[in-house]
DRENKOL-495720 format. One record per atom (N, C-alpha, C): residue in three letters; x, z, y. Coordinates in Angstrom, 2 decimals, always signed. Layout:
N
("Ala" (X Z Y))
...
//
This chain:
145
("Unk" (-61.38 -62.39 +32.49))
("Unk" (-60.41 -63.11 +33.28))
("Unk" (-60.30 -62.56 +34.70))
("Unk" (-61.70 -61.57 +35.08))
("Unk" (-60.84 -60.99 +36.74))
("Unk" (-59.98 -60.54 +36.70))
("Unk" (-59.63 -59.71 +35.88))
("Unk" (-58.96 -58.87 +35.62))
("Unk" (-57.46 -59.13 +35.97))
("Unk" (-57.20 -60.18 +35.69))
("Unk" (-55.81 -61.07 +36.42))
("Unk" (-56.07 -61.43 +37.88))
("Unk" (-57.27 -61.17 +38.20))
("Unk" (-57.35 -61.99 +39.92))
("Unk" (-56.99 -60.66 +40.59))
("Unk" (-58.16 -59.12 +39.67))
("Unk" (-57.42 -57.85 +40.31))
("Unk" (-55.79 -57.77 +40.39))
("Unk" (-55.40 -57.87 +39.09))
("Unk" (-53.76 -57.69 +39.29))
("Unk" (-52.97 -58.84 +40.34))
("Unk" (-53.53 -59.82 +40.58))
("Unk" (-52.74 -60.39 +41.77))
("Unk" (-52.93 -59.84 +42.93))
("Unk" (-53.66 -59.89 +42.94))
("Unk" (-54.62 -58.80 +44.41))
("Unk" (-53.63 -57.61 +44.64))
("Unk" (-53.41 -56.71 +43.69))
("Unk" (-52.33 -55.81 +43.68))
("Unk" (-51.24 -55.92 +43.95))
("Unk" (-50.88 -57.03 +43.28))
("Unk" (-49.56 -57.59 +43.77))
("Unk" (-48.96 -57.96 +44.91))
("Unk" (-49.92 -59.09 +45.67))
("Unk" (-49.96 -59.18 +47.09))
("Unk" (-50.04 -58.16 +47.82))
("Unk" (-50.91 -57.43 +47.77))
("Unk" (-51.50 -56.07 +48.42))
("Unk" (-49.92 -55.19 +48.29))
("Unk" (-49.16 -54.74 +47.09))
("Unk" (-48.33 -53.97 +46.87))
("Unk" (-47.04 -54.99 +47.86))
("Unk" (-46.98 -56.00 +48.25))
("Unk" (-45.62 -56.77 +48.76))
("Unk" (-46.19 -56.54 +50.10))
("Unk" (-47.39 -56.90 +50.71))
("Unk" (-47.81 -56.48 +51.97))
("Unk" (-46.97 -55.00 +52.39))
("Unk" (-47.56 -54.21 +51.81))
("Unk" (-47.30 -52.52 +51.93))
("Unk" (-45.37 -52.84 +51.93))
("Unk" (-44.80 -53.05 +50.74))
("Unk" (-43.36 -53.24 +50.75))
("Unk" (-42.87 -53.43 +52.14))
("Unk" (-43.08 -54.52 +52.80))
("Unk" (-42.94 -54.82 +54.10))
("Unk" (-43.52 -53.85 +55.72))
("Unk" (-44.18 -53.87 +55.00))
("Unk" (-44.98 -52.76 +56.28))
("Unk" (-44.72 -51.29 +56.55))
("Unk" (-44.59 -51.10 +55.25))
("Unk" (-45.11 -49.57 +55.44))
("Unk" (-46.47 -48.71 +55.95))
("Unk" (-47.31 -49.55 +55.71))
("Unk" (-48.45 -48.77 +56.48))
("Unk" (-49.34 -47.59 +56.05))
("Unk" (-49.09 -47.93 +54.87))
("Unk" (-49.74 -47.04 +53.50))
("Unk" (-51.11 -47.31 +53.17))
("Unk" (-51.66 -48.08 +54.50))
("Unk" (-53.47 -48.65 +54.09))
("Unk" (-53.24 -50.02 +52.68))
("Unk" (-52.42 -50.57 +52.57))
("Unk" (-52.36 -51.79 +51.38))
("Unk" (-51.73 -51.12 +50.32))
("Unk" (-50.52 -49.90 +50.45))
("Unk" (-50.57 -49.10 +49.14))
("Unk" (-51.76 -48.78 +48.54))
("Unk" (-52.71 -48.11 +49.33))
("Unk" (-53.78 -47.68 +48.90))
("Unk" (-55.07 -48.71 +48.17))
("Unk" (-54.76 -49.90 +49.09))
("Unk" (-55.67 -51.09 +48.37))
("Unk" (-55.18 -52.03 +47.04))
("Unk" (-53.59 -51.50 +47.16))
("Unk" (-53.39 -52.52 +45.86))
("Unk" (-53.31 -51.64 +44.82))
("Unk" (-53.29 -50.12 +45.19))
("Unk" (-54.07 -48.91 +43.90))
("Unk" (-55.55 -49.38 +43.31))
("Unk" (-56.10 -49.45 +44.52))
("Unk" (-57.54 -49.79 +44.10))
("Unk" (-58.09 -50.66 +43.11))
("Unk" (-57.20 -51.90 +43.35))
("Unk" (-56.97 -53.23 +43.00))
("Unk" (-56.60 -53.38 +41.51))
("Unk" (-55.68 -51.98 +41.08))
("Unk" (-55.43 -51.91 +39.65))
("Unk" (-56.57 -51.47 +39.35))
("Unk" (-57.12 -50.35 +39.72))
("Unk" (-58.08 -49.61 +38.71))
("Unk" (-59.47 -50.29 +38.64))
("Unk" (-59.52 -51.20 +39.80))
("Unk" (-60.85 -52.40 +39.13))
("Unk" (-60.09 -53.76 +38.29))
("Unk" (-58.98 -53.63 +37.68))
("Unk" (-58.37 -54.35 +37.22))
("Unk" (-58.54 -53.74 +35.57))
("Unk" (-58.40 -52.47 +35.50))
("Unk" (-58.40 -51.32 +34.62))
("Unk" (-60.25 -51.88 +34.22))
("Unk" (-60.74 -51.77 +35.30))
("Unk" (-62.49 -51.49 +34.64))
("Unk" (-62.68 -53.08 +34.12))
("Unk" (-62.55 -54.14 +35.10))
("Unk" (-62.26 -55.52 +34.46))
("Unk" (-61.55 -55.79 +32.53))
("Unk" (-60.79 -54.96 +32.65))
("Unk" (-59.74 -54.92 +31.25))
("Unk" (-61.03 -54.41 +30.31))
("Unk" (-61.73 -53.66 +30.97))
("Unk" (-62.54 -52.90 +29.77))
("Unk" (-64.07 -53.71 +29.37))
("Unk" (-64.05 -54.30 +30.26))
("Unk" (-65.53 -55.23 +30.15))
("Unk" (-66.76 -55.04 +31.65))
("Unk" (-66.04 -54.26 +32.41))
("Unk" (-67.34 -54.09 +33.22))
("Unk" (-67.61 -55.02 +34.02))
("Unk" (-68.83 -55.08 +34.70))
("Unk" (-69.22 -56.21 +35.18))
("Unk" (-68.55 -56.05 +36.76))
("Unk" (-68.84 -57.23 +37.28))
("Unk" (-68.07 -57.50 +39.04))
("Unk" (-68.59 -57.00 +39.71))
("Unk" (-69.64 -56.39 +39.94))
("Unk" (-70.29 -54.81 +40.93))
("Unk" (-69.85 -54.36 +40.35))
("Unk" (-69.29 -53.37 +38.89))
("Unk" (-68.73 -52.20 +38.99))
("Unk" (-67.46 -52.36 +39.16))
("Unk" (-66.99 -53.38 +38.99))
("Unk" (-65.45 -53.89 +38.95))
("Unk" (-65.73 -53.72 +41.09))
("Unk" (-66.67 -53.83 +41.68))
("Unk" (-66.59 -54.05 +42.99))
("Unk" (-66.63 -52.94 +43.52))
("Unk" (-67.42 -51.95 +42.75))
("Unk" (-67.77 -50.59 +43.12))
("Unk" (-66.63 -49.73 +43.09))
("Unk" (-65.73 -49.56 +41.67))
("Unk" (-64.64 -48.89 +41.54))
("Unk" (-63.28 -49.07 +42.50))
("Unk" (-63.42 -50.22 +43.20))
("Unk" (-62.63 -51.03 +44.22))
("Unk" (-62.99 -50.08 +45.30))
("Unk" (-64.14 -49.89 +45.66))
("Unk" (-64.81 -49.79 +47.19))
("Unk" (-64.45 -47.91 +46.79))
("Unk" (-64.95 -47.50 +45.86))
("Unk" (-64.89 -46.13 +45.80))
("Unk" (-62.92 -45.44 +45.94))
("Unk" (-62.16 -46.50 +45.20))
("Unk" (-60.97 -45.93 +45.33))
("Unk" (-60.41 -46.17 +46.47))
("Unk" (-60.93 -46.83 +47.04))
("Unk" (-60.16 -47.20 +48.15))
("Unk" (-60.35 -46.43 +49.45))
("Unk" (-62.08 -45.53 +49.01))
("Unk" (-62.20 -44.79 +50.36))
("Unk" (-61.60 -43.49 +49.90))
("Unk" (-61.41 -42.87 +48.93))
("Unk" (-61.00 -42.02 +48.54))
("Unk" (-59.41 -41.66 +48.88))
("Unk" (-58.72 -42.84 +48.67))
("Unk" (-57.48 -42.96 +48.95))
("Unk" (-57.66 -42.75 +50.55))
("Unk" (-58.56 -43.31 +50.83))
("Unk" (-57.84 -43.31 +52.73))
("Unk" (-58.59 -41.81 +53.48))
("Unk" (-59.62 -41.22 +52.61))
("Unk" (-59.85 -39.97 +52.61))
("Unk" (-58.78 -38.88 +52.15))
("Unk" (-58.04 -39.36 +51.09))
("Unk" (-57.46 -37.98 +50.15))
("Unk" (-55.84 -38.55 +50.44))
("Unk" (-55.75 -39.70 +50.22))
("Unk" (-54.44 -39.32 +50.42))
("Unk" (-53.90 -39.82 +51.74))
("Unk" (-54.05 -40.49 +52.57))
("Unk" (-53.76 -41.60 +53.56))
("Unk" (-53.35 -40.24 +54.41))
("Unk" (-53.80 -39.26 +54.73))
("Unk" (-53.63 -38.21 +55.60))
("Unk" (-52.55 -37.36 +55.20))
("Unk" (-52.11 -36.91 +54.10))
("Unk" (-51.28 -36.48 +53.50))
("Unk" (-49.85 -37.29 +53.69))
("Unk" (-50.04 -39.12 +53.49))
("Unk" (-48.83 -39.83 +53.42))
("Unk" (-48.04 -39.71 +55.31))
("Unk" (-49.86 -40.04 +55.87))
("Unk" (-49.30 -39.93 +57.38))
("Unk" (-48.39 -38.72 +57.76))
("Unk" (-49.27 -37.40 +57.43))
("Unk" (-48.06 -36.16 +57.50))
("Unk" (-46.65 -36.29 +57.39))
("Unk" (-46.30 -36.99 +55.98))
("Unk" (-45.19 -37.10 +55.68))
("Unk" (-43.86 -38.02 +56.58))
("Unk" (-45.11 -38.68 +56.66))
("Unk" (-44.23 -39.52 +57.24))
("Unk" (-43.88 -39.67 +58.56))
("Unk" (-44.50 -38.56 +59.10))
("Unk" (-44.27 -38.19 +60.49))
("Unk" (-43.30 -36.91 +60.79))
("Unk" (-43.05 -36.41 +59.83))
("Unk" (-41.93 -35.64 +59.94))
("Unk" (-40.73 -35.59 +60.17))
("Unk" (-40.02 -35.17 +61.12))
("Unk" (-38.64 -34.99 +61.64))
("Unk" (-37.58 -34.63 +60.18))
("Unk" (-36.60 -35.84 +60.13))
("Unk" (-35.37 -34.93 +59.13))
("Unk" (-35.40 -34.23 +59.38))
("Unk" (-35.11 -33.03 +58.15))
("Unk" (-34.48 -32.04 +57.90))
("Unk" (-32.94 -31.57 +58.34))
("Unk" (-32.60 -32.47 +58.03))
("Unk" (-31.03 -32.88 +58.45))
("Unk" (-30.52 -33.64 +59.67))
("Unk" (-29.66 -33.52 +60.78))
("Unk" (-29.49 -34.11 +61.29))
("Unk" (-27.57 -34.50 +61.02))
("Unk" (-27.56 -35.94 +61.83))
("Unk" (-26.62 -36.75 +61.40))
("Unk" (-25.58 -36.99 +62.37))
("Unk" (-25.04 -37.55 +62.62))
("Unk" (-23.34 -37.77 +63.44))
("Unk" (-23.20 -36.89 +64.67))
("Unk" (-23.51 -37.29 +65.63))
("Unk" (-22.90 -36.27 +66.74))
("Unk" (-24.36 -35.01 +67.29))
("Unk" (-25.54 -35.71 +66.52))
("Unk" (-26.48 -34.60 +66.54))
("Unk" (-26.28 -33.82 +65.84))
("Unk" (-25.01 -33.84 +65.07))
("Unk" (-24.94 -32.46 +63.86))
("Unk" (-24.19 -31.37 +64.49))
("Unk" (-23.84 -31.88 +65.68))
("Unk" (-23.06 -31.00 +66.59))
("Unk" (-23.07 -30.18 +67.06))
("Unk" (-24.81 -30.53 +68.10))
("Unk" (-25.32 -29.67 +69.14))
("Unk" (-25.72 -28.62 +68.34))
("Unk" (-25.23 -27.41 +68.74))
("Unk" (-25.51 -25.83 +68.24))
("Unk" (-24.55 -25.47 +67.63))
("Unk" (-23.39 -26.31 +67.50))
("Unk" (-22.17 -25.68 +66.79))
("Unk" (-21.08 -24.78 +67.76))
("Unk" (-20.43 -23.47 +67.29))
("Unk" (-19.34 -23.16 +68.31))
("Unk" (-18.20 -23.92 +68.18))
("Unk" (-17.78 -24.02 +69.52))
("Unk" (-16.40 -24.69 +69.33))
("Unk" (-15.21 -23.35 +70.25))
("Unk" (-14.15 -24.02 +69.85))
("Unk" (-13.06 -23.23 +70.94))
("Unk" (-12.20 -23.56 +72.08))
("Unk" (-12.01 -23.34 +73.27))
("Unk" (-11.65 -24.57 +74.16))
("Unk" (-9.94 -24.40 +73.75))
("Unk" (-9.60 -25.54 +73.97))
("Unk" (-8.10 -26.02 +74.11))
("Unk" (-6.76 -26.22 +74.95))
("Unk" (-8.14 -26.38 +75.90))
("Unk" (-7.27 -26.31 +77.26))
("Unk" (-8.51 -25.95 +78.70))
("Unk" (-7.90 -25.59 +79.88))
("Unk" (-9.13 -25.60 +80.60))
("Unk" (-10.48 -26.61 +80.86))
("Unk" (-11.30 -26.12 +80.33))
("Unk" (-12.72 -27.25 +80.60))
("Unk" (-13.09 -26.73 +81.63))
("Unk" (-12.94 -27.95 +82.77))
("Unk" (-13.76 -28.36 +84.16))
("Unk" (-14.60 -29.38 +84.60))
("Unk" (-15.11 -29.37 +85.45))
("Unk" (-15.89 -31.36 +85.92))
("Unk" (-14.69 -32.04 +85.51))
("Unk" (-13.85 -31.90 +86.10))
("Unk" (-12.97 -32.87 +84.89))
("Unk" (-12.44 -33.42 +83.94))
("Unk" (-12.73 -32.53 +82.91))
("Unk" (-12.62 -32.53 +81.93))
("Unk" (-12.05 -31.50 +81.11))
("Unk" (-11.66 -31.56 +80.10))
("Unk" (-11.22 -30.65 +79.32))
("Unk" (-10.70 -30.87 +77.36))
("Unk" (-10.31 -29.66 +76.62))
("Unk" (-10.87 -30.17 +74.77))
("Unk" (-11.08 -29.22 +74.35))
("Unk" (-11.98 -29.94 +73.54))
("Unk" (-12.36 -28.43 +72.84))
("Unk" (-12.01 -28.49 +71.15))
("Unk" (-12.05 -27.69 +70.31))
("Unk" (-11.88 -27.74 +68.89))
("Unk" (-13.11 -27.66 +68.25))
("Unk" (-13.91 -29.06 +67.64))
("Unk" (-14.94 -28.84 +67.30))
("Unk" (-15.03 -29.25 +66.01))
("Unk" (-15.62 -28.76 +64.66))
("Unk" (-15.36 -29.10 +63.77))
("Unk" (-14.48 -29.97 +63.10))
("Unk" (-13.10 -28.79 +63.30))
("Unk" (-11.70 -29.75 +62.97))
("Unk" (-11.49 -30.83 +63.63))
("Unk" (-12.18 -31.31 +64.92))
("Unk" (-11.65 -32.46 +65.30))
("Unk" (-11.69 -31.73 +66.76))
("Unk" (-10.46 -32.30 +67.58))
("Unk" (-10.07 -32.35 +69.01))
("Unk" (-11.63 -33.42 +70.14))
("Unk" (-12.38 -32.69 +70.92))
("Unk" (-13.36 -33.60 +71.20))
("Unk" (-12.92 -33.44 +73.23))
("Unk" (-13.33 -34.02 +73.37))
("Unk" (-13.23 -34.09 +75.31))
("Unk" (-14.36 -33.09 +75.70))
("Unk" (-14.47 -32.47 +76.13))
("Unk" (-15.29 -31.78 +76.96))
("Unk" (-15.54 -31.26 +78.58))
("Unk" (-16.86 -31.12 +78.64))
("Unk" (-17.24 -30.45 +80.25))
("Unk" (-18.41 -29.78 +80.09))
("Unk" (-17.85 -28.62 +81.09))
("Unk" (-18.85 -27.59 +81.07))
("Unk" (-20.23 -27.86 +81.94))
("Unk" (-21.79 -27.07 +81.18))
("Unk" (-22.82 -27.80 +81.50))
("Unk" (-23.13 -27.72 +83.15))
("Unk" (-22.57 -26.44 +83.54))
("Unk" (-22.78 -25.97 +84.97))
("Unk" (-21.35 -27.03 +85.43))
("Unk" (-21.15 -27.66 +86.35))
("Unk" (-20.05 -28.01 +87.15))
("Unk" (-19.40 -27.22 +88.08))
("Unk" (-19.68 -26.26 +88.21))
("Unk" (-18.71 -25.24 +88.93))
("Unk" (-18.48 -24.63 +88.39))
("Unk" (-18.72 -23.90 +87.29))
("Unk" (-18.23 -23.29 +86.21))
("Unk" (-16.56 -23.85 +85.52))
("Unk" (-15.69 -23.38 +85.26))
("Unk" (-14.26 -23.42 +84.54))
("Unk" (-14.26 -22.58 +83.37))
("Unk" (-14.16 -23.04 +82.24))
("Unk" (-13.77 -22.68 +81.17))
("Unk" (-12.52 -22.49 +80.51))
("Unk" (-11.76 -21.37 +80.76))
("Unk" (-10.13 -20.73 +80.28))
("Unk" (-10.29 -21.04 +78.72))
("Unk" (-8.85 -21.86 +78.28))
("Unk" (-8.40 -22.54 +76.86))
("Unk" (-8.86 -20.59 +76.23))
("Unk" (-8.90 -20.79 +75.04))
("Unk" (-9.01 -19.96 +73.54))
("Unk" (-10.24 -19.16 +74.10))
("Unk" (-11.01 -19.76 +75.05))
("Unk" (-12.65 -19.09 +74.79))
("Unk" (-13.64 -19.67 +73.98))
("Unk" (-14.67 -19.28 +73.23))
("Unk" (-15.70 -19.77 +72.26))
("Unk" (-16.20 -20.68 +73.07))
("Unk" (-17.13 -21.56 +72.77))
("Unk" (-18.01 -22.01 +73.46))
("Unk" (-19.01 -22.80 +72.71))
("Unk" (-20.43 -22.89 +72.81))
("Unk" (-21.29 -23.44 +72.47))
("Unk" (-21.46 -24.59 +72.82))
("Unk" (-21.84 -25.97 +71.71))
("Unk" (-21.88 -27.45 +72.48))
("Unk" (-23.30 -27.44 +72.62))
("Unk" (-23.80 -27.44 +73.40))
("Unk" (-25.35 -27.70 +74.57))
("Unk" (-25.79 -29.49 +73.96))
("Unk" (-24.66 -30.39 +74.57))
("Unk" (-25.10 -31.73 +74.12))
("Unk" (-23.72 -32.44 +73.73))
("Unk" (-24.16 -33.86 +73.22))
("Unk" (-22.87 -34.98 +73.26))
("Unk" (-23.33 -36.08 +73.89))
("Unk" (-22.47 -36.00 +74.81))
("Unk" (-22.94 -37.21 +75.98))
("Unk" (-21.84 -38.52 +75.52))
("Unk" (-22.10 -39.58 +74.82))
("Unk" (-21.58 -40.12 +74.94))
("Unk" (-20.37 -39.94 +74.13))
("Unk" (-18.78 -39.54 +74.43))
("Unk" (-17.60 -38.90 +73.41))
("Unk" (-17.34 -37.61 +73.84))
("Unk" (-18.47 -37.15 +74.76))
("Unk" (-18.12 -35.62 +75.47))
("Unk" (-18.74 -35.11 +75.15))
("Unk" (-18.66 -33.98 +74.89))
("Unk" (-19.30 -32.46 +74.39))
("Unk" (-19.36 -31.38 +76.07))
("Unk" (-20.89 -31.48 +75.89))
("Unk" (-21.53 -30.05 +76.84))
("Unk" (-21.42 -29.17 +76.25))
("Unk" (-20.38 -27.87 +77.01))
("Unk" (-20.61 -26.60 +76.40))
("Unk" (-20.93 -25.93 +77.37))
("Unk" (-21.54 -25.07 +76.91))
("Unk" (-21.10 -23.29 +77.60))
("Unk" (-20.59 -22.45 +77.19))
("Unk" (-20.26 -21.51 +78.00))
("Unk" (-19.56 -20.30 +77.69))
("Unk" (-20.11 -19.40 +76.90))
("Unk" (-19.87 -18.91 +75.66))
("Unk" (-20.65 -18.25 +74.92))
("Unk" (-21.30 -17.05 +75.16))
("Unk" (-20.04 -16.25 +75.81))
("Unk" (-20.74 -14.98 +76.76))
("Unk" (-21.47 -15.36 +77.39))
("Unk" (-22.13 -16.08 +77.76))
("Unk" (-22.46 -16.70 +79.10))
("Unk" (-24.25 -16.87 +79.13))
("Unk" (-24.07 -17.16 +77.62))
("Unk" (-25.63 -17.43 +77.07))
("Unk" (-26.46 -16.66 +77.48))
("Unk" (-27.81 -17.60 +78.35))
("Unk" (-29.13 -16.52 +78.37))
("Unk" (-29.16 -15.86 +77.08))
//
């Protein structure tokens, strides 16, 4: 009959983790099955306690470091106007501190150049630096260190 107290244990343990994300209660409501597993088979509540205690350091030894990695990693991909920065565009009209447009992936965007004394003449390339907001930082492509 532990054997059902393990699998609740899991259960809770697995809805904890759902919510959290922490990956320490993934790892305990793993545990939680496989002394649920030794329970199923007949073993007694020290080994049913032991197989608990052993998976659980194992997990936070073997895998807990691996999940953290993962999960600390930067997309691969980036998304809306960060998909921008590093793209060439072409200017449209003169870009100054005042403004300007540029042609940036098929769409017409506002722009200003990153230096402010700098002027950017329409049908030159230009690199977008940042997006501030609905404006695009460029520079001049020749221009590039």
């Amino acid at each position: 009959m532990s054997w059902i107290i393990w699998l609740l244990s899991a259960a809770v343990l697995g809805v904890v983790e759902f919510f959290t994300l922490a990956v320490v209660f993934g790892l305990l409501a793993g545990a939680a099955v496989l002394a649920a597993i030794a329970a199923g088979f007949g073993a007694p509540v020290l080994v049913q306690v032991l197989v608990f205690a052993v998976a659980t350091v194992a997990g936070m030894l073997l895998v807990r470091p691996v999940a953290l990695r993962h999960m600390a990693r930067t997309p691969m991909t980036r998304e809306g106007s960060d998909a921008l920065v590093g793209r060439s565009a072409l200017a449209l009209s003169e870009v100054g501190v005042s403004g300007g447009l540029i042609k940036l992936s098929g769409e017409e965007w506002s722009a200003r150049p990153l230096d402010d004394t700098e002027v950017i003449a329409a049908g030159t390339l230009v690199d977008v630096l940042e997006i501030d907001g609905a404006t695009a930082v460029v520079y001049e492509r020749d221009k590039l260190p």
